[in-house]
N, C-alpha and C positions, 0 to 999 in steps of 0.2 A: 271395319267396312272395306270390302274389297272396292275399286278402283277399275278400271280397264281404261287399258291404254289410248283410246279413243276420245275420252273423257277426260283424261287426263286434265291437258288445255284448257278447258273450259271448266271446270273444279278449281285449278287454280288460278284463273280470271276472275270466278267469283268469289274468293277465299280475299284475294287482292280487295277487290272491290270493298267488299264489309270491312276490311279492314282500314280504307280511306276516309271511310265514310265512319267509324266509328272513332276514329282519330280526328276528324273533323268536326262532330259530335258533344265529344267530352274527355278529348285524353286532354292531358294537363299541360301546360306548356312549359318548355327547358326554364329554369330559374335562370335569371340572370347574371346569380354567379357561374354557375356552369355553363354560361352561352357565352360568355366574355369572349370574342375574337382574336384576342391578344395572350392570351396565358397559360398557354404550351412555351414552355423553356424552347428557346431557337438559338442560333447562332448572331450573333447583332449584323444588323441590316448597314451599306452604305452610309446612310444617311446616323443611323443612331451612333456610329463611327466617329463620324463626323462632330455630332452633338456631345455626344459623353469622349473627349478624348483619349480618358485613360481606358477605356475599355481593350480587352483583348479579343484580338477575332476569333479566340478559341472558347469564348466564355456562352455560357446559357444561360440565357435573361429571356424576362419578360417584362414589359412596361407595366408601370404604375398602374396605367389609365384601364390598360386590357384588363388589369388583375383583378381589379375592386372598383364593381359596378354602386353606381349611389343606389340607397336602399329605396324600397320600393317606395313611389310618386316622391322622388327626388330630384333633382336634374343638379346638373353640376353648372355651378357660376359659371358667366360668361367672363374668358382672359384674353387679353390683345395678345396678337401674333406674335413671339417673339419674346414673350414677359418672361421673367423668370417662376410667375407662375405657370403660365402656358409650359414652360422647359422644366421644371418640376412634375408635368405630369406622364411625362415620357420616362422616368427615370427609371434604369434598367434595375430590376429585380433578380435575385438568384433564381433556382428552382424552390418549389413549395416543400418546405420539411428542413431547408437548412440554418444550422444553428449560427449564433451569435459569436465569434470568435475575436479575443482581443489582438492588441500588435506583434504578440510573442506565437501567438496560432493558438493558444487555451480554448477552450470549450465555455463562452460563459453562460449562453442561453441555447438550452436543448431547442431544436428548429419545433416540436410540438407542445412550446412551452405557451400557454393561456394568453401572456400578455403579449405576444409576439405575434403579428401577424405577415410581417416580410422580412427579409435580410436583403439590403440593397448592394448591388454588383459596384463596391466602391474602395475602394484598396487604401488601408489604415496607415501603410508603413511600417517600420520598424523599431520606431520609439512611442515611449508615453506619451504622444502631441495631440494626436487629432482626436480631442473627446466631444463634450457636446457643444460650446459655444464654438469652436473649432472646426466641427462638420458643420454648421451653417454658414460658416466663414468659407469653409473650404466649395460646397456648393453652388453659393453666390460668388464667388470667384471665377468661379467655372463657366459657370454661364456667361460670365461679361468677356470671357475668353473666349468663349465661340462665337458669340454674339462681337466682334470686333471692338468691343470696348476696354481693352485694355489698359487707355488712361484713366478709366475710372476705377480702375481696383488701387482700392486702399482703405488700410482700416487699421482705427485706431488701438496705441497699445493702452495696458491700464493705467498707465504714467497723463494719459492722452495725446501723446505725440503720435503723430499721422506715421505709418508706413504705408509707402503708395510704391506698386510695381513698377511705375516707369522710374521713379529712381532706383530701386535698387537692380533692374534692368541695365541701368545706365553708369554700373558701377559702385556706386553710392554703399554703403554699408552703417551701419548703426552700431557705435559703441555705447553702451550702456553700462553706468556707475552709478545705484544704488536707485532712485528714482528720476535721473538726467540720462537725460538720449541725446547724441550729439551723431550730425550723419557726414561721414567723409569721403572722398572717393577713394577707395584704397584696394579696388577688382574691376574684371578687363568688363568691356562694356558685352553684355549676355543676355540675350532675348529669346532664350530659348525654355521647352519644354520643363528640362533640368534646371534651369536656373530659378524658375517659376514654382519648382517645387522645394526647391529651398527658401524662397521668399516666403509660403507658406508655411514653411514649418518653422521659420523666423517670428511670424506672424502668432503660430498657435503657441508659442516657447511665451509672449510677452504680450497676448490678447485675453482674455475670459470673459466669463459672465457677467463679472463687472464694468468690461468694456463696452459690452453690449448692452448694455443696461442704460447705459447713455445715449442712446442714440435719439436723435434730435426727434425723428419721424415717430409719432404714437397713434395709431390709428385708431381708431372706435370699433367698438365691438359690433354696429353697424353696417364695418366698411372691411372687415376683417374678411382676409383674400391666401389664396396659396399663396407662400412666400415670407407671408410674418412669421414672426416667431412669438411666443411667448415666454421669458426671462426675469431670473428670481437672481438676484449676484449673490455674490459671496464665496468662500473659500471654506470648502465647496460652494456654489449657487450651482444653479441648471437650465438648462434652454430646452426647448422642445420647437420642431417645426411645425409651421403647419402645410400641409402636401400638397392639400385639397379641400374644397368647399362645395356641399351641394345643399341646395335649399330645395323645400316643399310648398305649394300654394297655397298654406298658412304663413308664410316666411321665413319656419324654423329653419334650422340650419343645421347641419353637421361637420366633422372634420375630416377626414386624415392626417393623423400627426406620426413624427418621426424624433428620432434622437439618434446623438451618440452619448456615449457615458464614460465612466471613469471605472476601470482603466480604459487607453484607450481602446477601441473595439468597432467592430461594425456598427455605418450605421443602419437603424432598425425602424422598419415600420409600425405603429405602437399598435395595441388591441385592448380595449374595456375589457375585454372578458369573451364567452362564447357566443354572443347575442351579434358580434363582426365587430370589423375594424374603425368603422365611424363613430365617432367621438362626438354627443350632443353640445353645442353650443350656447345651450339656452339658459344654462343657471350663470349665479353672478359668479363661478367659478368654473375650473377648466380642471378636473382630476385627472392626471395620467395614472400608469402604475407604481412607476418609480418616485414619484415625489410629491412633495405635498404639493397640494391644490393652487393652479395659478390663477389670481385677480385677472380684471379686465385689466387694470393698473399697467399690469406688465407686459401687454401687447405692443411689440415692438417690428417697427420696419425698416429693411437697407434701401 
């Protein structure tokens, strides 16, 4: 159909037109996972700087919260300012597609592997230390680091003697022979970054699943919030966190759950399968991929 140039204008005013108006109509609306605000890989913001300390200002992340929208008529529990759940849902993400990589840089999980639904921007180190009861240790450490609570980090080894950062800040150090932990001052008084990351990996050398498996706080599957864990001990046992919680106007509930593993390696935001990354909460068990199914039993909190 020929056009002239007079017409023009007004052909495509009304081309526009039909077209707002049938997008108004019945086009479909953006799905939620593809309208997420947040989940375009960026450079970390001031602020997320601030909050994730080890981040690098060269790294491409995307937060937790932008990446994975709760499933549809979901809403995500309400977390006080400040929580270490509210600060779990900020946590920075790589880009979409990258693999599971342990502390030597192996390849353990292809980044379009089924069970995998994120790789978190969290740096493993160079030894076998930070596996799974170790990244929940190492994450709740973190947070009580930015959060200015620093006399509150400390956590028990499997022996059950306390290591707490302000002693070994304070010099202090822990000899250890055979199950007896004796703590001496025998290093220059260190409050720093560095010193903090030794205390940690002091911490993952003589802490596990077993450790955590003690822990006094056991919440109900009622009251079950980002931040718990759920914890099976043993040598091996295994931990899994939990990220996030969104409930529906019938009560169900969902998760996001996370892990590190053995060897150590990133840690990983976990996936059921193709159906997305929410984890039902509703049977008397909690299946992940990697390990057998956890009881309410073993819901545990720092």
């Amino acid at each position: 159909m020929m056009i002239c140039r007079s017409t023009l204008p007004r052909f495509l005013s009304c081309l526009l037109g039909c077209l707002l108006l049938s997008t108004a109509a019945g086009a479909q609306p953006t799905s939620p996972a593809s309208a997420a605000p947040d989940a375009t890989p960026r450079t970390p913001t001031r602020e997320e700087l601030a909050r994730y300390p080890w981040l690098s200002q060269e790294a491409r992340v995307r937060p937790l919260e932008g990446t994975f929208p709760p499933p549809a008529g979901y809403t995500r529990v309400a977390m006080e300012a400040g929580s270490f759940g509210a600060w779990l849902r900020g946590l920075p993400l790589r880009p979409e597609g990258s693999p599971v990589r342990d502390f030597r840089g192996g390849q353990v999980l292809a980044g379009d592997d089924s069970r995998l639904a994120a790789v978190a921007e969290l740096d493993v180190g160079t030894a076998n230390l930070q596996q799974c009861a170790d990244s929940i240790i190492r994450l709740h450490a973190e947070w009580l680091w930015v959060q200015g609570q620093k006399e509150r980090i400390a956590y028990r080894f499997t022996s059950g003697d306390l290591a707490s950062w302000p002693k070994y800040a304070a010099g202090e150090r822990a000899k250890i022979s055979g199950s007896k932990v004796k703590w001496s001052r025998s290093a220059a008084v260190d409050g720093s970054r560095a010193s903090f990351r030794s205390y940690l990996a002091l911490v993952f050398t003589y802490a596990g699943t077993l450790s955590l498996q003690e822990e006094k706080r056991r919440p109900s599957r009622e009251d079950v919030r980002p931040g718990d864990f759920f914890v099976l001990g043993g040598s091996p046992g295994h931990a899994v966190l939990v990220l996030d919680v969104a409930v529906n106007a019938a009560g169900e509930r969902v998760a996001l759950l996370g892990q590190g593993f053995i060897p150590a390696q990133d840690f990983q935001v976990l996936s059921p399968g193709q159906e997305g990354p929410w984890f039902s909460l509703e049977a008397d068990e909690v299946a992940t991929p990697f390990w057998k199914p956890f009881p309410w039993s073993s819901l545990r909190r720092l």
